[in-house]
Residue, then its C-alpha position, 0 to 999 in steps of 0.5 A: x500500500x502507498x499513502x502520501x509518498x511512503x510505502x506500507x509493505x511487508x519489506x517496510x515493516x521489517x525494515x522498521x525493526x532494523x535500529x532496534x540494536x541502538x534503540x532498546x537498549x538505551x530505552x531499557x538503561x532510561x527505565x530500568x536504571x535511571x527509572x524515567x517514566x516510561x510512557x513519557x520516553x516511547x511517547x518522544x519516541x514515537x511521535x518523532x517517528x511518525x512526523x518523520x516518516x510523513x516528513x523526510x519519507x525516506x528512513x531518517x532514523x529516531x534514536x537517543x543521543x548515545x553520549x548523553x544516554x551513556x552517561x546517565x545510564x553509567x552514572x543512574x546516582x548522579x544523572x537525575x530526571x531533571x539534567x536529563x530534561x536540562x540538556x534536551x532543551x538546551x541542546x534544542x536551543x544550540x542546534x535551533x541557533x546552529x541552524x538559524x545562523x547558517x553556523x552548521x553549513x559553514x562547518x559541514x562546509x569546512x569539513x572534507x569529505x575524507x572526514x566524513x567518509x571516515x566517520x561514517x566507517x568508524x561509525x560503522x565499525x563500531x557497530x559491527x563490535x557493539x554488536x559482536x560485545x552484545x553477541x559475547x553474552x549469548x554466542x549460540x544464540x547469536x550465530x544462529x541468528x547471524x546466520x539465519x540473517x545471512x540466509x534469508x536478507x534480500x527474500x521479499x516473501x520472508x524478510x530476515x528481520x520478521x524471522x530475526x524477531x520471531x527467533x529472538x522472541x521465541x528464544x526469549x521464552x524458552x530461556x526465562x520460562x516465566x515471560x510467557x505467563x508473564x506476556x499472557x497476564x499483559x492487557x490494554x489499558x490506556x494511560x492519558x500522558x502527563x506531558x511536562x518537564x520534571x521538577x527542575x533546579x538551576x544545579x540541574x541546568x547546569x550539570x545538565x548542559x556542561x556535563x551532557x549537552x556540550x559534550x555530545x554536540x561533537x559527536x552530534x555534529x559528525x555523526x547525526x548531521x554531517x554524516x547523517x546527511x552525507x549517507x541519506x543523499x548517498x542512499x535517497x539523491x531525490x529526497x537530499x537533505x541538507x545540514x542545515x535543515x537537519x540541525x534545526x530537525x534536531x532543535x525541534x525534535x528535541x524541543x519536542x522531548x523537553x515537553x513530553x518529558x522525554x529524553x535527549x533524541x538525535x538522527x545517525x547515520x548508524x541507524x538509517x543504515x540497519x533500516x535500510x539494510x532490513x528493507x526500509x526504502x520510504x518513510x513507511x518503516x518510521x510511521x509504522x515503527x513509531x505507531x507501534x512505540x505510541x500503542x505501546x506508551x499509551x496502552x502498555x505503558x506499565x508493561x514495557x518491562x516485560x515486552x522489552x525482554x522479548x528482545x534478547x541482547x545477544x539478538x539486539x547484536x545481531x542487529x547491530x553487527x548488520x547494521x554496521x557492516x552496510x554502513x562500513x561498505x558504504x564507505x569507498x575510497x574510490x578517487x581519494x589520494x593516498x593522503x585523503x585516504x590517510x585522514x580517513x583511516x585516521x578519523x575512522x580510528x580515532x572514531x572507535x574511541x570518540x566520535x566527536x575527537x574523531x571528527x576534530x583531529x580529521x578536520x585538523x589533520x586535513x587542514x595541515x595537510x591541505x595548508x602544506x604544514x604535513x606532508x602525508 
């Protein structure tokens, strides 16, 4: 079925599953770690997703921000409900101004394309371990679930996410014998939002946005905007985007976020490739994807616990692993000089470690080179 620009199809639906290796996780860490609400952060969730898919209709990927979800779930004592709410505003406020000054095109500008090609492979890497570190947990489950994947990706009659999903859900059972009484005792029952921001102190702004917000606009701007744009038009060249329109998507997305009480949200390139890579072609697997996130915020939102475990981690890396390998052989170095490809070795290298000191010492490494200071 077509409906305004976007296809709903089976191949769309599976490949709505395919940024499940970022997303649960990083939702399961907010719930059960930092114990935000959780209708208040799949409702963020769920309504980018859908404005997104009818918006972009391509599968421009809705995740959390990795640096600041980091963060919170490795600090749960020290990183409170109300700094979390801080650093979505005021990272809303910063890319609102990046993108109304026409700051950010003037660094994507500034930024050559060895740079970003090598974030876009150092992104693509780092999915490939965080999904082989998530398999470590469960490696029988998780080759089967590599190779199950390897034998059924590219049949449109059984696509390798839906038989993925039903494998993970089926093992999920088997090993906790209690989640399947625990699943039959689930039953609807719809909770009316309570949109708003958490009680807030001025130590919570603070912290908020020099312990969360600052540090991860680096890894923002490389990865969730230049990247971002750069594999979107790559994949989609009727439908290109440009920084600037993505900087401010990520100031109202996340303006959106502080009055649902949610959580800091970005795009990536990392996600945009496990979508595609499972199928997702149109804005179908965004609409579908975050109506699902909206039922289950509204209807199920004191289950989600339970659902979530439907999702088991060693399967969540398989998810991961395939989503990185199509980002990391998107990359080519086809037409770069032996230099150009040095900086982006280097910047894929450095990207392992940190994405935004990636993206700098790219960007200084090309300078000097370019201004005759280096010779590489």
């Amino acid at each position: 079925m077509k409906l305004g620009g976007n296809e709903y199809t089976f191949r769309e639906a599976a490949g709505a599953f395919g940024d499940l290796g970022t997303l649960v996780p990083f939702v399961v860490g907010y719930i059960t770690i930092n114990r935000l609400d959780a209708q208040s952060v799949l409702l963020g969730f769920g309504l980018v997703g859908v404005v997104s898919g009818f918006y972009f209709r391509t599968p421009m990927p809705v995740q959390p921000m990795k640096g600041i979800a980091t963060t919170a779930i490795t600090h749960p004592g020290t990183v409170t409900s109300g700094m979390l709410w801080a650093s979505a505003l005021t990272t809303a406020i910063f890319w609102l101004v990046m993108g109304i000054t026409g700051a950010v095109s003037w660094l994507a500008a500034l930024t050559a394309r060895p740079v970003v090609r090598g974030i876009v492979l150092g992104l693509g890497l780092s999915f490939i371990l965080e999904g082989v570190t998530l398999m470590r947990g469960g490696p029988v489950l998780a080759v089967a679930g590599v190779v199950l994947t390897f034998l059924l990706l590219g049949q449109s009659r059984l696509p390798a996410m839906f038989a993925l999903v039903a494998y993970g859900a089926g093992a999920a059972m088997l090993l906790d014998p209690t989640l399947a009484q625990d699943l039959g005792s689930l039953s609807l029952a719809f909770r009316l939002p309570t949109p708003g921001p958490p009680a807030v102190t001025w130590t919570d702004v603070v912290q908020g946005t020099l312990v969360l917000a600052i540090p991860q606009a680096a890894l923002t701007l490389g990865n969730a905007v230049i990247a971002t744009a750069e594999e979107h038009n790559a994949l989609f060249p009727a439908r290109r985007v440009s920084v600037r329109l993505l900087a401010l998507d990520h100031g109202f997305i996340n303006l959106a976020a502080a009055a649902l009480g949610g959580v800091p949200m970005c795009r990536g390139a990392g996600g945009m490739a496990g979508h595609v890579r499972f199928g997702a072609r149109t804005g179908g697997a965004l609409v579908i994807l975050g109506t699902l996130l909206l039922i289950a915020a509204l209807f199920l939102a004191d289950s989600i616990g339970t659902l979530l475990r439907l999702f088991p981690m060693p399967v969540l890396g398989v998810i991961l692993f395939f989503g990185g390998l199509e980002l990391a052989s998107s990359v080519a170095s086809d037409g770069f000089s032996p230099a150009e490809r040095t900086v982006l070795v280097v910047t894929a290298g450095l990207a392992l470690w940190n994405m935004g000191a990636a993206y700098l010492a790219g960007l200084v490494l090309h300078q000097a080179w370019e201004r005759r200071l280096i010779k590489l």
